[in-house]
N, C-alpha and C positions, 0 to 999 in steps of 0.2 A: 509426413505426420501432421505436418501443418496444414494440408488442404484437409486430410481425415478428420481431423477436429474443425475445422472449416463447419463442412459436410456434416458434421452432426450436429454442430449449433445452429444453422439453417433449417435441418430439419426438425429439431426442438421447436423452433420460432415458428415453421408452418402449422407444427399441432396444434400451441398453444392460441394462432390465429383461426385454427379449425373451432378450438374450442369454444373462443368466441363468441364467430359466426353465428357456429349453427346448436346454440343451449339445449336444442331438444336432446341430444346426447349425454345431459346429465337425469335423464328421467330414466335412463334405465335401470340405476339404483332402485327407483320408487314405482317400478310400472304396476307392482299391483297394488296402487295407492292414488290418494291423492296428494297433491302439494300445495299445501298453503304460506303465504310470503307474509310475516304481518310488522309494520313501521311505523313503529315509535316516532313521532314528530320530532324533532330538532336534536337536541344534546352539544353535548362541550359550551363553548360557549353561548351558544344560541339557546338559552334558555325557554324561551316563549314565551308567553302568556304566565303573568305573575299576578298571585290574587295576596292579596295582603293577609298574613297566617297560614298561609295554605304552601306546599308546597309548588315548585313552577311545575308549568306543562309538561317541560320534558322527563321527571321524574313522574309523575302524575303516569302518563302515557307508557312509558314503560313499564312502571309495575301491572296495570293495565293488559298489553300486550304479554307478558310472560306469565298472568294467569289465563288469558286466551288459551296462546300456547297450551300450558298443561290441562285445560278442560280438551282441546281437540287432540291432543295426545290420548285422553284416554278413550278417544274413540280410533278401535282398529282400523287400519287403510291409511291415517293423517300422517305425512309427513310434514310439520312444521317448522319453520324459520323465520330469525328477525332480524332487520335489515342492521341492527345494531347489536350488541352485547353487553354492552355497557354504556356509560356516559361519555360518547365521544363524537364527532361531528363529522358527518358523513354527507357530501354531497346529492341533490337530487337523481345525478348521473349512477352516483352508487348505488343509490337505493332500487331506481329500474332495472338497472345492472343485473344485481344480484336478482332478484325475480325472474329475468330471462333466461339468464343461466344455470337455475332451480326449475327452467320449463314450467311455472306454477301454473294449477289453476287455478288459483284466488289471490288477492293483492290487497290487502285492507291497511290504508294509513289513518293514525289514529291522532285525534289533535284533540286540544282546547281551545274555542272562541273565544274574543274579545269580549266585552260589553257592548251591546246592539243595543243602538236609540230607537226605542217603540215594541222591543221584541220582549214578552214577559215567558213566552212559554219555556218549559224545561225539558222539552224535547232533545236529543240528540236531532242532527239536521247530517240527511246524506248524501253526496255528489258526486258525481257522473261525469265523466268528460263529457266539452262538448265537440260537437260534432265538428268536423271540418267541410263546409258548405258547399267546394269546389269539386263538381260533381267526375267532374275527370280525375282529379288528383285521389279521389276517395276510392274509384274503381281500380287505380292505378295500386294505391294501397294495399286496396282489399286481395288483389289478384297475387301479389307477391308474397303476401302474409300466408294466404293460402298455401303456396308453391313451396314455403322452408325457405323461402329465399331472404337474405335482410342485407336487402342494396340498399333502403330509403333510411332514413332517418329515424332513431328510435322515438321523434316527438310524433313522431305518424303513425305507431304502431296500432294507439288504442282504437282508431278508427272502423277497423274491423272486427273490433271486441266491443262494441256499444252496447248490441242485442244483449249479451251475457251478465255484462257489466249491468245494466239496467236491471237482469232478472235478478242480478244478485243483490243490487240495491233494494228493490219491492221486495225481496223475499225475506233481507235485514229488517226493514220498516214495517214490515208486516210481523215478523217475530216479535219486534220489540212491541209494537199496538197491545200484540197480543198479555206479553208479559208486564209489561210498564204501560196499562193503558190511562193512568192519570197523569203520565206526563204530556197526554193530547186530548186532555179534556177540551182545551180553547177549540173558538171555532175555525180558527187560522192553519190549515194543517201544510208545513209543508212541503212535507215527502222530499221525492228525491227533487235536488237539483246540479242542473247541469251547468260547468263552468270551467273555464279552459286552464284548469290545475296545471301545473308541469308534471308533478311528481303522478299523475295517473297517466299522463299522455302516452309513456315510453314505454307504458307497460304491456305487455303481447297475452294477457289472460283478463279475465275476469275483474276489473278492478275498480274500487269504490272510497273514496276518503269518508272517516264518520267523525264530526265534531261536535261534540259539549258542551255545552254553556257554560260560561266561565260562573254564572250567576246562580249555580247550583248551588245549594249549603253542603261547600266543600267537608268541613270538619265534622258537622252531626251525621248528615244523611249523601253525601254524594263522594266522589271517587277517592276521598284520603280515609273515606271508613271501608276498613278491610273485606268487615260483611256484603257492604253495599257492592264495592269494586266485583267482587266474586261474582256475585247475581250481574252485573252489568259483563262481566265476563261470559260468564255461561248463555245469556242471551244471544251475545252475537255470536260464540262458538256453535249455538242451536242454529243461529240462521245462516251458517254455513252449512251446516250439517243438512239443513233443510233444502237448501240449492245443490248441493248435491245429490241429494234425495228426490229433486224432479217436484217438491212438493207447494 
């Protein structure tokens, strides 16, 4: 009796290591969809970025992300998720985590910036991991990501997801131009940038951070007015929509 129960908690422990592994196995729920992963910045105590009157980032962000959510819900095929549910504090490892194991293919984390010395625009600013230089290690990457295989390290994963990630950024930046084209009146424009995030690194799909300008007028016209958060909502819900539409 005691090796049978042995034998069956071993083989519990190797599914749940299968499960792991290989996250493409939770997409069979969603095969004739897509999957979108979207991440509220910080929570529990990691509040963020705090504007005096205004609520902090991490509540900002959130409501944010869950009217996403419901704009790409009502479009059929989206299966959406948020790396959090409430106000609680989840590590960067959770965050990739879950995205991997959701098979997604989109990964949008959502922030609010600091105050930037010299910067006046009111653009949202988008970013891209960067590359990793080492032209071995990159091949090496690419070839296993390819394969289902995930021996390397999940900081390695986006390397092979640049191409997409990129299209998803320009296709973000190019939606928003279109909708919000006065917050890049300046002549300063400056699209997507690439920069060695942790939280995009681990990510195995499509993945972009979009941050805010803390210097928006939070209270009249930017993300604590309900109206405004919705339109900034539907924007980026459209320019997912739009990357997946090849457009």
């Amino acid at each position: 009796m005691v090796s049978m129960r042995k034998e069956l908690l071993i083989g519990i422990i190797c599914l749940w290591a299968a499960f792991l592994l290989y996250p493409g196995s939770a997409r069979a729920q969603y095969q004739d969809g897509r999957i979108v992963v979207l991440d509220p910045g910080h929570g529990g105590q990691d509040s963020g970025v705090k504007v005096k009157g205004a609520l902090p980032e991490k509540e900002l962000v959130f409501k944010l992300a869950t009217e996403v959510q419901r704009a790409l819900q009502a479009q059929s095929g989206i299966a959406v998720f948020l790396t959090r549910k409430s106000d609680i504090a989840i590590s960067i490892l959770e965050r990739t985590t879950l995205a991997n194991r959701k098979s997604a293919d989109v990964f949008i984390s959502l922030h609010l910036s600091g105050p930037r010395r010299g910067v006046k625009s009111d653009q949202p600013w988008f970013y891209i991991n960067r590359f990793i230089k080492d032209p071995d290690l990159s091949r090496i990457v690419k070839q296993e990501v390819q394969a289902g295989i995930n021996i390397l390290p999940w900081d390695l994963a986006q390397n092979s997801r640049l191409p997409e990630s990129r299209r998803l950024g320009r296709q973000l930046l190019q939606t928003w131009q279109r909708w919000e084209p006065e917050a890049f009146s300046e002549k300063k424009d400056l699209g997507l940038i690439r920069a060695p995030l942790a939280v995009l690194s681990g990510v195995r799909s499509a993945a972009v951070l979009i941050e805010f300008p803390a210097r928006m007028k939070l209270k009249s016209s930017g993300l604590e007015n309900d109206a405004y958060r919705r339109k900034v909502a539907g924007i980026i819900a459209k320019g997912i929509v739009n990357y997946f539409s090849g457009r």
